[in-house]
N, C-alpha and C positions, 0 to 999 in steps of 0.2 A: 504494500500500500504506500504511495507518496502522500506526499504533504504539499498539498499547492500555497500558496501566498492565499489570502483573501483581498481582493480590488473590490474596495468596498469604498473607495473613494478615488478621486482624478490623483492627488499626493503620490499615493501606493504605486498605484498602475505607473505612473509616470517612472516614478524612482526604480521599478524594475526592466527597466529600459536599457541591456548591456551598454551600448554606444552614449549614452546620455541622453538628455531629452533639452527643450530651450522652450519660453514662457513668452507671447509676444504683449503688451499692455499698454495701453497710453500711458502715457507718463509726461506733463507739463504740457509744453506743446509740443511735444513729436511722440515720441514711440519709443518703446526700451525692450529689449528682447534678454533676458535672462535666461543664463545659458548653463547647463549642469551636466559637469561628467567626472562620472565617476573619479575620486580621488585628486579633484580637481579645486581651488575654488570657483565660485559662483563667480563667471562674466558677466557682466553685462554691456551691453552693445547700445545705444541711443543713433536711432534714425529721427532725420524730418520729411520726408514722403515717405507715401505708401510705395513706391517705386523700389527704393531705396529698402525698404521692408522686406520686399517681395523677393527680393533678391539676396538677400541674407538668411531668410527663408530657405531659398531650395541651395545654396550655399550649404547649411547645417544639414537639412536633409540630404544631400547628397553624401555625408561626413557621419550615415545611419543615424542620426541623431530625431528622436520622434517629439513635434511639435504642438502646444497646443495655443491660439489665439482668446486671450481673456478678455471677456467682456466688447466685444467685437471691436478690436484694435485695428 
């Protein structure tokens, strides 16, 4: 019998993510992407377009990193 994690919240799910995961959010007036891998500290990146976003974006994900957009950023 295994023992799976329980993903009972976005935290969880996220945090078990081997390659890291990244958080995109408003922040002031642009955008702040918060970036987490494992054994790493916490980046964070600040864009001012959505352009600029989008592309850092599949950037990370290209780099397996799984992403999630808060609060529609």
């Amino acid at each position: 019998m295994s023992i799976r994690p329980s993903f009972d919240n976005l935290d969880t799910w996220l945090a078990a993510k081997p390659a890291g995961h990244f958080i995109v959010e408003r922040w002031g007036v642009g955008i702040a992407i918060n970036v987490h891998r494992p054994g790493q500290p916490v980046q964070t990146i600040f864009a001012r377009t959505q352009a600029e976003v989008n592309r850092l974006r599949l950037q990370l994900s290209d780099e397996g990193l799984c992403g999630y957009v808060s609060g529609g950023a």
